[in-house]
Every structure is written in structure tokens, then in C-alpha cells.
LOTI-668205 format. One line per field, with one value per residue: x, y, z of N, C-alpha, C, O, CB in turn; residue number from 1; residue in three letters. Coordinates in steps of 0.2 Angstrom, whole numbers, always signed. Glycine has a CB too. Example, Ala and Ser with C-alpha at 12.3 -4.5 7.8 and 13.67 -1.06 7.14 Angstrom:
n.u: +66;+64
n.v: -28;-11
n.w: +39;+35
ca.u: +62;+68
ca.v: -22;-5
ca.w: +39;+36
c.u: +66;+64
c.v: -16;+0
c.w: +39;+39
o.u: +71;+67
o.v: -17;+6
o.w: +42;+40
cb.u: +57;+70
cb.v: -22;-3
cb.w: +45;+29
num: 1;2
residuo: Ala;Ser
//
This chain:
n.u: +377;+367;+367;+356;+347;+348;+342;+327;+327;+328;+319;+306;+298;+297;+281;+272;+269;+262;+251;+236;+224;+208;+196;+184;+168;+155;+143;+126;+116;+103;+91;+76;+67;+62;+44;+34;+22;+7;-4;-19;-16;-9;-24;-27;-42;-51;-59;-65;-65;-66;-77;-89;-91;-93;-105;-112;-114;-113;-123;-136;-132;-135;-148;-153;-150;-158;-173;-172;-170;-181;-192;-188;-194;-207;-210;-206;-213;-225;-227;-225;-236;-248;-245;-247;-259;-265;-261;-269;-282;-285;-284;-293;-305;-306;-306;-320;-327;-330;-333;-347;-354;-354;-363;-373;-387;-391;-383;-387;-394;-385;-372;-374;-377;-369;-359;-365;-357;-348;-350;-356;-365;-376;-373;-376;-390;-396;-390;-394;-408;-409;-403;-413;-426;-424;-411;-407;-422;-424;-411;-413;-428;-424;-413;-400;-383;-368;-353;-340;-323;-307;-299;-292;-286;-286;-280;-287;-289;-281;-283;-280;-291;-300;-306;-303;-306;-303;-310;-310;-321;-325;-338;-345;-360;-374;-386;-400;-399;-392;-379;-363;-366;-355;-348;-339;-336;-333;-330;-332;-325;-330;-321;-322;-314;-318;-317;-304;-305;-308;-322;-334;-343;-347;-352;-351;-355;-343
n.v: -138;-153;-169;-173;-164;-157;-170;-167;-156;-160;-169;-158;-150;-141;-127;-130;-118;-119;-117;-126;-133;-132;-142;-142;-145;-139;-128;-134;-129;-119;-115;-110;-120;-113;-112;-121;-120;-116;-112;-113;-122;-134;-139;-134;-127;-114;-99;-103;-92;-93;-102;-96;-85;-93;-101;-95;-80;-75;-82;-77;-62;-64;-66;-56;-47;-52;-52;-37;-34;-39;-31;-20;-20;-23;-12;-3;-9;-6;+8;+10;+7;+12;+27;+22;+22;+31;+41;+33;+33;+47;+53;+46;+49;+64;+62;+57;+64;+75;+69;+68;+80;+87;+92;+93;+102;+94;+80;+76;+64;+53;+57;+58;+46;+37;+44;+34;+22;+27;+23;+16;+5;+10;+24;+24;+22;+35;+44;+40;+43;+55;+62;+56;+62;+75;+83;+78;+80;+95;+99;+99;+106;+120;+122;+118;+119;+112;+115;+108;+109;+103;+111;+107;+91;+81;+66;+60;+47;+31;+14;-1;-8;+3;+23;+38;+54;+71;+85;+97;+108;+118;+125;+131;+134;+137;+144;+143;+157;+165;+174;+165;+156;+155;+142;+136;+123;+110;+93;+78;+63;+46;+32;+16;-1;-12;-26;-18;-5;+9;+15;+29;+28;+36;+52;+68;+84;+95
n.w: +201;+206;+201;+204;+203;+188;+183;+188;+178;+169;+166;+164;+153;+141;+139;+124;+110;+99;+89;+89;+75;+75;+82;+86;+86;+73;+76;+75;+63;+66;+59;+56;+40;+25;+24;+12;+7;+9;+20;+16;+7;+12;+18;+29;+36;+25;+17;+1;-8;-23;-26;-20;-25;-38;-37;-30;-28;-41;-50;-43;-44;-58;-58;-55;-63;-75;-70;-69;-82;-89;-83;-86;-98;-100;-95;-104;-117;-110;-109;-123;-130;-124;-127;-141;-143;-137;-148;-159;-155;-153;-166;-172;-163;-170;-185;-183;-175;-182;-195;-190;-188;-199;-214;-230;-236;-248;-248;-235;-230;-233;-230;-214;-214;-218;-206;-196;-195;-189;-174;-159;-147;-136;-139;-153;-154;-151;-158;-172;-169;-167;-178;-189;-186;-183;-188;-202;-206;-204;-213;-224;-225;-221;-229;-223;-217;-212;-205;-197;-188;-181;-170;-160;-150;-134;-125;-116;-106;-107;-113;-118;-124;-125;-122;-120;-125;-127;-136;-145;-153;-169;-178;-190;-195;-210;-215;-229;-236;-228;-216;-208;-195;-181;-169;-156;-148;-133;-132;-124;-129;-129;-135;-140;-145;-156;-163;-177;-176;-169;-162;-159;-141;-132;-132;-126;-121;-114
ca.u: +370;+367;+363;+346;+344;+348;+335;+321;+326;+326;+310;+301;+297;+294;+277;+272;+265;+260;+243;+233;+220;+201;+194;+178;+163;+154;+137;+122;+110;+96;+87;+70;+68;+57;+39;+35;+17;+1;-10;-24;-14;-9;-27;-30;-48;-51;-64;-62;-70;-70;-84;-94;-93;-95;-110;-119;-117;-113;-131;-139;-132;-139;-155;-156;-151;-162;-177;-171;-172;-189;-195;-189;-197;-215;-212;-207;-220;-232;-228;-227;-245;-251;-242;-250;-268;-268;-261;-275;-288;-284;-284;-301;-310;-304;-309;-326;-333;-331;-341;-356;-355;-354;-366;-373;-392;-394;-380;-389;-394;-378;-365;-375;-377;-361;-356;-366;-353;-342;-353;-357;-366;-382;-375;-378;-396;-396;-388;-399;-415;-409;-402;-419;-430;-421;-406;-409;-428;-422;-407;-417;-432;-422;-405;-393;-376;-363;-346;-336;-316;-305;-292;-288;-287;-280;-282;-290;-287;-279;-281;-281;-300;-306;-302;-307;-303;-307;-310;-310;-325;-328;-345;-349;-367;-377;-394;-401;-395;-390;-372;-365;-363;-348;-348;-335;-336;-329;-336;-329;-327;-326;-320;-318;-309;-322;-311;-298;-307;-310;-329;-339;-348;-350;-353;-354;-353;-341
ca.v: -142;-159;-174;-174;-156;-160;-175;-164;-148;-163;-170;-153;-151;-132;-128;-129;-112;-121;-116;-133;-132;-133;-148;-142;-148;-136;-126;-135;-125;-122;-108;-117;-119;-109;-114;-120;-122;-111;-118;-115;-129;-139;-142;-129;-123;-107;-98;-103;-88;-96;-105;-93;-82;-96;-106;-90;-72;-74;-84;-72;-57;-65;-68;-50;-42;-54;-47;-31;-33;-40;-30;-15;-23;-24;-4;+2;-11;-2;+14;+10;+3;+20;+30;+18;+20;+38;+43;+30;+37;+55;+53;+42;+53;+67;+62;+55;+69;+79;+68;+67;+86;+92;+89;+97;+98;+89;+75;+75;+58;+49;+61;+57;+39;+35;+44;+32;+16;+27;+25;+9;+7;+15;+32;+23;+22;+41;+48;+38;+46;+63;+64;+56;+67;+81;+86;+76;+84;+102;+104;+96;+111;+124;+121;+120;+116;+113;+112;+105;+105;+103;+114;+103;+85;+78;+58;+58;+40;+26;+7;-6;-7;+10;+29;+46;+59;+79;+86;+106;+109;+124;+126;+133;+134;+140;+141;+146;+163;+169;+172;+158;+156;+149;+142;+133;+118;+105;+87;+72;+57;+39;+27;+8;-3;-16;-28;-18;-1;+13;+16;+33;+24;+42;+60;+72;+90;+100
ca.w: +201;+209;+199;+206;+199;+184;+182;+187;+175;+161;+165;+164;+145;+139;+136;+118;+110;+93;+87;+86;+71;+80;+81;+91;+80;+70;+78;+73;+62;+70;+56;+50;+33;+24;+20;+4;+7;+12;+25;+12;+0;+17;+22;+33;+33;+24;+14;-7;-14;-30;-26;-18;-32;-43;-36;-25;-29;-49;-51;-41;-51;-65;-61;-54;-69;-79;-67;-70;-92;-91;-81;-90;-106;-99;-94;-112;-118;-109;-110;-131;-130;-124;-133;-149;-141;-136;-156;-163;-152;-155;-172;-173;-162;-173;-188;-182;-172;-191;-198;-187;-186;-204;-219;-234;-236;-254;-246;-228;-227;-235;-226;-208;-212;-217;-200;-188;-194;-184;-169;-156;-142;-135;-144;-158;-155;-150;-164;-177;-168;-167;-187;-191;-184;-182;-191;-209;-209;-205;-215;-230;-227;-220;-235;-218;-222;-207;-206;-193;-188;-173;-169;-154;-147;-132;-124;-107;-106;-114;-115;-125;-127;-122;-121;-117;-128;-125;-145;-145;-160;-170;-182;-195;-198;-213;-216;-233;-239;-222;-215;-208;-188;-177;-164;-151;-141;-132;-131;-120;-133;-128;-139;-140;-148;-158;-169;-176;-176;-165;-163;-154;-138;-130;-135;-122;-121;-106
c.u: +372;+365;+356;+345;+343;+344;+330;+322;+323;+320;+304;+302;+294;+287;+276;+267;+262;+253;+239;+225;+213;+199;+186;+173;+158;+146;+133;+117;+104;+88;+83;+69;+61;+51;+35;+27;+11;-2;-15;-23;-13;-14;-30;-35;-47;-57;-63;-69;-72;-75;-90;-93;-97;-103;-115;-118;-115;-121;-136;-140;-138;-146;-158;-156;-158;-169;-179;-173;-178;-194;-197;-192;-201;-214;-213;-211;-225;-234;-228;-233;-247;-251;-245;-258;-268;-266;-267;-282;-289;-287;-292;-306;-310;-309;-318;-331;-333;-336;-349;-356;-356;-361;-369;-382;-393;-390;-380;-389;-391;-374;-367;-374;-372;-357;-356;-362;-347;-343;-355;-361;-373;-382;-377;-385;-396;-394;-391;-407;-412;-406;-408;-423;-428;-416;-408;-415;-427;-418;-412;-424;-428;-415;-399;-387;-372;-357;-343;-328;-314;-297;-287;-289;-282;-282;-283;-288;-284;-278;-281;-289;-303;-303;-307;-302;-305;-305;-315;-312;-326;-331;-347;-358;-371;-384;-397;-394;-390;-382;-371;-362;-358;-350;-343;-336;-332;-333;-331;-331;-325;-327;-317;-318;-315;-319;-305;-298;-308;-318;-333;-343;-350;-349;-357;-351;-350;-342
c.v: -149;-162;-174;-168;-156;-164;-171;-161;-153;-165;-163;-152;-143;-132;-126;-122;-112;-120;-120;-132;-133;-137;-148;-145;-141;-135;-128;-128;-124;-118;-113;-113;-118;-113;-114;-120;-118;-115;-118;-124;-135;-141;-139;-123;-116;-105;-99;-98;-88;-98;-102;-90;-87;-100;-101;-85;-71;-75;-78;-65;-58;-66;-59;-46;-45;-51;-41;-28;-34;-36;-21;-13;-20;-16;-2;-2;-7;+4;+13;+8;+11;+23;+29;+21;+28;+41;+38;+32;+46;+57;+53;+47;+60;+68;+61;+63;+73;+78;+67;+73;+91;+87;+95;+95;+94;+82;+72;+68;+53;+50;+58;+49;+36;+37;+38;+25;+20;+27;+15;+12;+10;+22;+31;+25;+30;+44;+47;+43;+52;+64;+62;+59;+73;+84;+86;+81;+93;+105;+103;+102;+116;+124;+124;+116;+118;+110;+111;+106;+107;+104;+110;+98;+82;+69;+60;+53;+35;+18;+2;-8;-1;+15;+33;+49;+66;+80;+94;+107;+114;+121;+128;+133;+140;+138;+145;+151;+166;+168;+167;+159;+151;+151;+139;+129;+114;+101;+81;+64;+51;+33;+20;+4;-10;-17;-24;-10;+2;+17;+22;+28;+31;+49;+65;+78;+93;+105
c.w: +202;+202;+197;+202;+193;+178;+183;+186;+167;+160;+164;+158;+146;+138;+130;+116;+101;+92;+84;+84;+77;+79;+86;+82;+80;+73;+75;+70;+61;+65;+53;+45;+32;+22;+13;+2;+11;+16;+22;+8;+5;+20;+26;+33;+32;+18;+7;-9;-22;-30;-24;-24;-38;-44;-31;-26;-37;-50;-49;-42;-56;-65;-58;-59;-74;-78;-70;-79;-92;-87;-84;-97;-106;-99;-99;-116;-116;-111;-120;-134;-128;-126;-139;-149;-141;-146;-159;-161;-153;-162;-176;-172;-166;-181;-188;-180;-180;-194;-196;-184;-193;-209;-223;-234;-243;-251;-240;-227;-229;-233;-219;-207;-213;-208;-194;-189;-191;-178;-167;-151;-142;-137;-148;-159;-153;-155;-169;-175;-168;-175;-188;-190;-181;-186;-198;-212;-210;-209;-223;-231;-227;-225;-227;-220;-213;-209;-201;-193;-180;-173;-165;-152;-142;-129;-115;-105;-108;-114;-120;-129;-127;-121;-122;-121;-129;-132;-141;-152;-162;-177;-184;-198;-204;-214;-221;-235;-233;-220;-212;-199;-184;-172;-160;-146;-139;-132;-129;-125;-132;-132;-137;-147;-152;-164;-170;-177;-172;-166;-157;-148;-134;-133;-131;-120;-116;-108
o.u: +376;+362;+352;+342;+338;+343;+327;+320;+319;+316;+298;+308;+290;+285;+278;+262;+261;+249;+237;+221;+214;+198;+183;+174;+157;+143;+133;+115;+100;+82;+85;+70;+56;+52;+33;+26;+11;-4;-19;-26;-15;-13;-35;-34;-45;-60;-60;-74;-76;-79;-95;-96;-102;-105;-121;-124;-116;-125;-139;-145;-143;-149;-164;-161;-162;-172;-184;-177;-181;-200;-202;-192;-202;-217;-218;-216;-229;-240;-232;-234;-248;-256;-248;-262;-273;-271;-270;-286;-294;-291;-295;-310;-316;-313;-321;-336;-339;-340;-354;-359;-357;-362;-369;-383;-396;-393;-376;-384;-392;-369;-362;-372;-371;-354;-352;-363;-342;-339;-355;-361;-375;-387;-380;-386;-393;-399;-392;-411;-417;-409;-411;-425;-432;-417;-411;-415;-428;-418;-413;-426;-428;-410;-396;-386;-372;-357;-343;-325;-317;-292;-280;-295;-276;-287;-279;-284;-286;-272;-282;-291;-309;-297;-313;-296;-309;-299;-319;-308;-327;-328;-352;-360;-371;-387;-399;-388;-384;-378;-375;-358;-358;-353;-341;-336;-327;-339;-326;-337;-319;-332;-312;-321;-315;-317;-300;-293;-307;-320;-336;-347;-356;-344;-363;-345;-355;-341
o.v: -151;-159;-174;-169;-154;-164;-170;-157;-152;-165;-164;-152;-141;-138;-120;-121;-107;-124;-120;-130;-134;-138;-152;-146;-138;-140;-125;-123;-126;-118;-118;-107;-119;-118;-110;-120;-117;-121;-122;-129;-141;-145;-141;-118;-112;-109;-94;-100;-85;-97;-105;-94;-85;-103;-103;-83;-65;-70;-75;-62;-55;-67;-56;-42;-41;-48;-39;-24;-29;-36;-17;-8;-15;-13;+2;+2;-4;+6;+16;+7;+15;+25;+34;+23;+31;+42;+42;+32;+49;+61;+56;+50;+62;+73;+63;+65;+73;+82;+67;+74;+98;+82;+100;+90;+89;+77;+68;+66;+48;+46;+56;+46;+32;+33;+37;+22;+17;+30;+10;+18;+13;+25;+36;+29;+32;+48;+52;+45;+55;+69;+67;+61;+76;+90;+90;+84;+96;+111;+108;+103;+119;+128;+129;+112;+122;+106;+117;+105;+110;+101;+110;+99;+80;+67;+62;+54;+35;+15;+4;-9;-1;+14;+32;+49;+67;+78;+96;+108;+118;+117;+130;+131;+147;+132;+151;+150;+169;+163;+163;+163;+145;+156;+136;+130;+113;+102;+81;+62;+49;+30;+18;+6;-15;-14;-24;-7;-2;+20;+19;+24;+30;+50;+67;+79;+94;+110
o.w: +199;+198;+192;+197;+191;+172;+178;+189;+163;+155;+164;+156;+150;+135;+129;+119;+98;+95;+78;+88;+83;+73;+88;+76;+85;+73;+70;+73;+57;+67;+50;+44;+36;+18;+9;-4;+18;+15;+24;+7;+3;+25;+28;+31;+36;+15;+6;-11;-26;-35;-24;-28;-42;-49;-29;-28;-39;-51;-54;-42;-58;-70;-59;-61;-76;-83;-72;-82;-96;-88;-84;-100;-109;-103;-100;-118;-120;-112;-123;-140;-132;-128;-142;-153;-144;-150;-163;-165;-154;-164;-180;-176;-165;-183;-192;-183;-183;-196;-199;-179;-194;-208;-220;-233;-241;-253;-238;-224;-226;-233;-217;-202;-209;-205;-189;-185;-191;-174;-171;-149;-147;-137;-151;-164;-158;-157;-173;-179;-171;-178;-189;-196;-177;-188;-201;-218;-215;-209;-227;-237;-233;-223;-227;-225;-210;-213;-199;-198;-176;-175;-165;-151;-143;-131;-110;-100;-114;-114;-126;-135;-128;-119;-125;-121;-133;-134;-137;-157;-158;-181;-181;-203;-203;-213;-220;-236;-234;-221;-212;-197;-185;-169;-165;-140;-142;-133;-133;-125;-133;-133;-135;-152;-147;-168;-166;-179;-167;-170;-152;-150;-131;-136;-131;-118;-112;-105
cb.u: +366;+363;+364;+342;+348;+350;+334;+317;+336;+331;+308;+301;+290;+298;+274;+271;+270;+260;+241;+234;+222;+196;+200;+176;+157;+155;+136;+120;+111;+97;+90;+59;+72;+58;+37;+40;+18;-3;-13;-23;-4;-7;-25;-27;-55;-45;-67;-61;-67;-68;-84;-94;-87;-90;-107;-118;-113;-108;-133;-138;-124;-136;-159;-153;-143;-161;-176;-163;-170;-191;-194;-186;-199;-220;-208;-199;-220;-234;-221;-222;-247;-251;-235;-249;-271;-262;-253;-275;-287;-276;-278;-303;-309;-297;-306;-325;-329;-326;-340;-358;-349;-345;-372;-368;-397;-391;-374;-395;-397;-376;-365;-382;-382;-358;-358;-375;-351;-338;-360;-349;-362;-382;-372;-377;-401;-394;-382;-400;-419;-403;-395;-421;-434;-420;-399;-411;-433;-422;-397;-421;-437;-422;-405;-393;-372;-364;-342;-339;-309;-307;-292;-286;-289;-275;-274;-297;-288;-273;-281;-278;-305;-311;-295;-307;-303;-303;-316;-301;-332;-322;-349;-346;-372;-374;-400;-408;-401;-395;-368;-360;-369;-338;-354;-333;-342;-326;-342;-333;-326;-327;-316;-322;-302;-329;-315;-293;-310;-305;-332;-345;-346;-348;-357;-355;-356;-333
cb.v: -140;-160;-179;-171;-149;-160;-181;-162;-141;-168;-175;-147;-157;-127;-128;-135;-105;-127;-113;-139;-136;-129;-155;-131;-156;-137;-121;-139;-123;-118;-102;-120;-126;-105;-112;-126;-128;-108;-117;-109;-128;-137;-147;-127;-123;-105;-94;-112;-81;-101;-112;-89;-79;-98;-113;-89;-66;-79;-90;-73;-58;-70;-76;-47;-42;-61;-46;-32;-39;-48;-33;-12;-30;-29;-1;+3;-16;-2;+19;+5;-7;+23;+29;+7;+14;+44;+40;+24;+36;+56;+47;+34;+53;+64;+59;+49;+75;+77;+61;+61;+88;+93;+84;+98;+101;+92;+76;+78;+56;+49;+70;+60;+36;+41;+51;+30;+11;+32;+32;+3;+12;+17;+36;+19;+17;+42;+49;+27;+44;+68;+59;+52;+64;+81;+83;+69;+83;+103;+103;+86;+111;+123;+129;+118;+124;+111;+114;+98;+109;+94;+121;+105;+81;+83;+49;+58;+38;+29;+5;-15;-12;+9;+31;+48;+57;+85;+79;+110;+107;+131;+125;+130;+135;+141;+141;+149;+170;+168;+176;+150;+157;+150;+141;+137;+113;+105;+84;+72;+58;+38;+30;+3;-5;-13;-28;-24;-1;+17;+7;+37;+16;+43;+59;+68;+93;+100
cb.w: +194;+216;+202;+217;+200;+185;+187;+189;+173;+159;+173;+169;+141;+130;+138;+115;+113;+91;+84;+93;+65;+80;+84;+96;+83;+64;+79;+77;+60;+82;+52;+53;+28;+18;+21;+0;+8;+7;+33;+5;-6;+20;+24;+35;+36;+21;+15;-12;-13;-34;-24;-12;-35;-45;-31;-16;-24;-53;-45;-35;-56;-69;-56;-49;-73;-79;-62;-69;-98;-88;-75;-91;-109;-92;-93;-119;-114;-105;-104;-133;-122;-122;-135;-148;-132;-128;-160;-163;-144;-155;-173;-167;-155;-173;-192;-176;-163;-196;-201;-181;-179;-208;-218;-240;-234;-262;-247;-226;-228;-241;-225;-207;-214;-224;-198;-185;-200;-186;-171;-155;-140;-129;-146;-159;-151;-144;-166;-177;-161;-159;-192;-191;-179;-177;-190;-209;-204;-201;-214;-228;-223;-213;-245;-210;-232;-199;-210;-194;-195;-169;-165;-149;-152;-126;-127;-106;-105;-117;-113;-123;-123;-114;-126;-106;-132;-119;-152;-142;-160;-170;-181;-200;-189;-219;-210;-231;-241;-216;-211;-216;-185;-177;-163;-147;-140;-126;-138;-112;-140;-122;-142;-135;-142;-159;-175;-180;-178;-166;-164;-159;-134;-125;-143;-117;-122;-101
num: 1;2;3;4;5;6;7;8;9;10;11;12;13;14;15;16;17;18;19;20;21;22;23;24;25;26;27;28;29;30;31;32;33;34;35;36;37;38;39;40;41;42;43;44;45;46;47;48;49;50;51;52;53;54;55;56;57;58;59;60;61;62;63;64;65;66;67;68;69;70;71;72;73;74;75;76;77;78;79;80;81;82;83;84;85;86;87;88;89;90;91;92;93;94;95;96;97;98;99;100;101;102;103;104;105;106;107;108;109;110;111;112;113;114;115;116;117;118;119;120;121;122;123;124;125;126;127;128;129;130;131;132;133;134;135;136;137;138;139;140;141;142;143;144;145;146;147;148;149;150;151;152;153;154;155;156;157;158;159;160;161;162;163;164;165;166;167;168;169;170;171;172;173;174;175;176;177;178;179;180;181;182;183;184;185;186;187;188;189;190;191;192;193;194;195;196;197;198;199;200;201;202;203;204;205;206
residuo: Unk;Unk;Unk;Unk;Unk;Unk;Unk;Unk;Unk;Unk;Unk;Unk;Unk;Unk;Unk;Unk;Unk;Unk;Unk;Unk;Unk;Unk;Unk;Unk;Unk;Unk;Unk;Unk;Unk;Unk;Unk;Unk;Unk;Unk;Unk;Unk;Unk;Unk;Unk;Unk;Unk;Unk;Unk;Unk;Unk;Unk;Unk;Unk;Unk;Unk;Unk;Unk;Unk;Unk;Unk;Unk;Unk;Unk;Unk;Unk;Unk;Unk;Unk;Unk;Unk;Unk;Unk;Unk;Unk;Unk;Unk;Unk;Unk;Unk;Unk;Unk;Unk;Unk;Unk;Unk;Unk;Unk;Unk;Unk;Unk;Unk;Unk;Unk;Unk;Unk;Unk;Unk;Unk;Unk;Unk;Unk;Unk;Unk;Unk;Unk;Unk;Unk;Unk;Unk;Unk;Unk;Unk;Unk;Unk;Unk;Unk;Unk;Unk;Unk;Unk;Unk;Unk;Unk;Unk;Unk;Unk;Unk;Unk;Unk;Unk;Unk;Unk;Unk;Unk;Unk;Unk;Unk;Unk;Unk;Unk;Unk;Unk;Unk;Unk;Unk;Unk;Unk;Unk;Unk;Unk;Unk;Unk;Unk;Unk;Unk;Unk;Unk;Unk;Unk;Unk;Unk;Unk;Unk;Unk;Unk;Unk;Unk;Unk;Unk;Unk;Unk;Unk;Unk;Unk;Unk;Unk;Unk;Unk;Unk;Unk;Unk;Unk;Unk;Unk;Unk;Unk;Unk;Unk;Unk;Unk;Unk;Unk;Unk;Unk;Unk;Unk;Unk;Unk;Unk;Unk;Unk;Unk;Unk;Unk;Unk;Unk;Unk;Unk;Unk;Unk;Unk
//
């Protein structure tokens, strides 16, 4: 080997096979960071159903039901006002028609006249003229004796001043010695409300 040869074997350097650590720069990371915030809380319109409920359909609940209470008051109210009126009418017309259908004759004209303060009205005057000139005089010649009761009563109508009431009559009639005769009617009785009484203003036979 020449000189020369020698010079260029020495100048050529092995290459090295060391494993030189990495010096590259580390991959940015690019992953977005989580949301910590709702777009409600960020300002971004949306509907707050708190405040609907609390400013529009609670209110409006409540006044419907409130509607609702009052209005089922006035019902049982009324229907408890009828109920009241037909039992006090029943009852009135009941005992009334009795007394202006029975007497004895020695107690004729105290039993009849007592009956007409359960009476008002234009029947009034009608039942004063027919006891005076007719019943009083004849049970007083003839010794009649009636007696009156009511198997049955029901309310035809009913309000606060005024009622209709169907009275199912049966009558006993004596006269003197003789047997005594029954008889069966109906009569359509209408009653009003004069102060804090129930008072006859019709008396009429179906």
C-alpha cells in the first residue's frame, strides 16, 4: 500500500452505530379541554321553565282549582237548600192539610179556626167562607166528626219562597150514629214561605 493509500483509509472514519437519545420535540396536544359550562349558564338562550311554571301555569292551576271549590260549594249549597225546603214543605203541608180536614162537632169552630193561621192568600178567603157557611153549620146540626191522615207526601217543587207539594188524604167521615165513611184523595198543596213559616196559598184537588 502507497503512502497515498494510506492517507485516504485514515481519513475515512467508521460510521458510528450509537443510539443517539431523541431530541425531536414532543407532539403538541391538540385534544380540547372539556367543557365546564352549559350554554344555558354561558348565556345562550333557552327556555327557564322555572319561571314558566312559576309566573304562568302554577297561577293559573290555582285559580282553576279555586273556580273549581267555589263552584262546587254553590252546588252542595243548593242542592242542601232543597233538600231543607222539600223536608220543610213536606212536613208543613202534612201537618196542615190534617188540620183543615178534621174536626169534631162540639170543637168545630176552634179546630177550623185555629186551621185558617195555617193558610195565606186568596185561599184564605175561600176556606173562611166555606167553614163558615158550610162545614161549621152542618157538622154543628148534623154531629159530623172527620178525621183526616196522610199516608203519603212527596215535594213537587222546591224553593226558597214557594213549593208544590202532592198529599195522598184519607177520611173518615161520621155523622151522628151512623158508620163512619172513607174516603181517598189527592190534593196539590202550595206552600209559601211568609216570614219564617210555611203557610197553605193553594188547595187543589187531582
Amino acid at each position: 500500500m502507497t503512502d497515498r493509500d494510506e492517507t485516504e483509509t485514515a481519513a475515512v472514519e467508521p460510521e458510528s452505530t450509537a443510539i443517539e437519545p431523541d431530541t425531536a420535540p414532543e407532539a403538541e396536544d391538540t385534544t380540547p379541554a372539556p367543557e365546564t359550562e352549559t350554554a344555558t349558564t354561558q348565556g345562550t338562550p333557552g327556555t327557564d321553565w322555572t319561571r314558566v311554571l312559576a309566573y304562568g301555569i302554577l297561577p293559573g292551576l290555582v285559580l282553576l282549582l279555586a273556580l273549581a271549590a267555589a263552584y262546587l260549594k254553590f252546588v252542595d249549597d243548593s242542592v242542601r237548600t232543597d233538600d231543607a225546603v222539600r223536608t220543610e214543605t213536606v212536613a208543613a203541608a202534612t201537618d196542615s192539610t190534617i188540620k183543615l180536614l178534621s174536626y169534631t162537632p162540639d170543637q168545630v169552630e176552634q179546630q177550623l179556626g185555629d186551621a185558617r193561621n195555617l193558610i195565606t192568600g186568596p185561599f184564605l178567603d175561600t176556606y173562611t167562607a166555606l167553614i163558615n157557611d158550610v162545614v161549621i153549620p152542618g157538622a154543628k146540626e148534623k154531629q159530623i166528626a172527620a178525621t183526616a191522615s196522610v199516608p203519603q207526601a212527596a215535594a213537587v217543587s222546591a224553593d226558597p219562597d214557594r213549593a208544590v207539594v202532592l198529599v195522598f188524604v184519607n177520611q173518615s167521615v161520621v155523622v151522628g150514629t151512623e158508620a163512619p165513611t172513607n174516603t181517598a184523595s189527592s190534593v196539590r198543596v202550595t206552600m209559601d214561605k211568609v216570614g219564617d213559616q210555611w203557610l197553605i196559598s193553594g188547595f187543589d184537588p187531582v
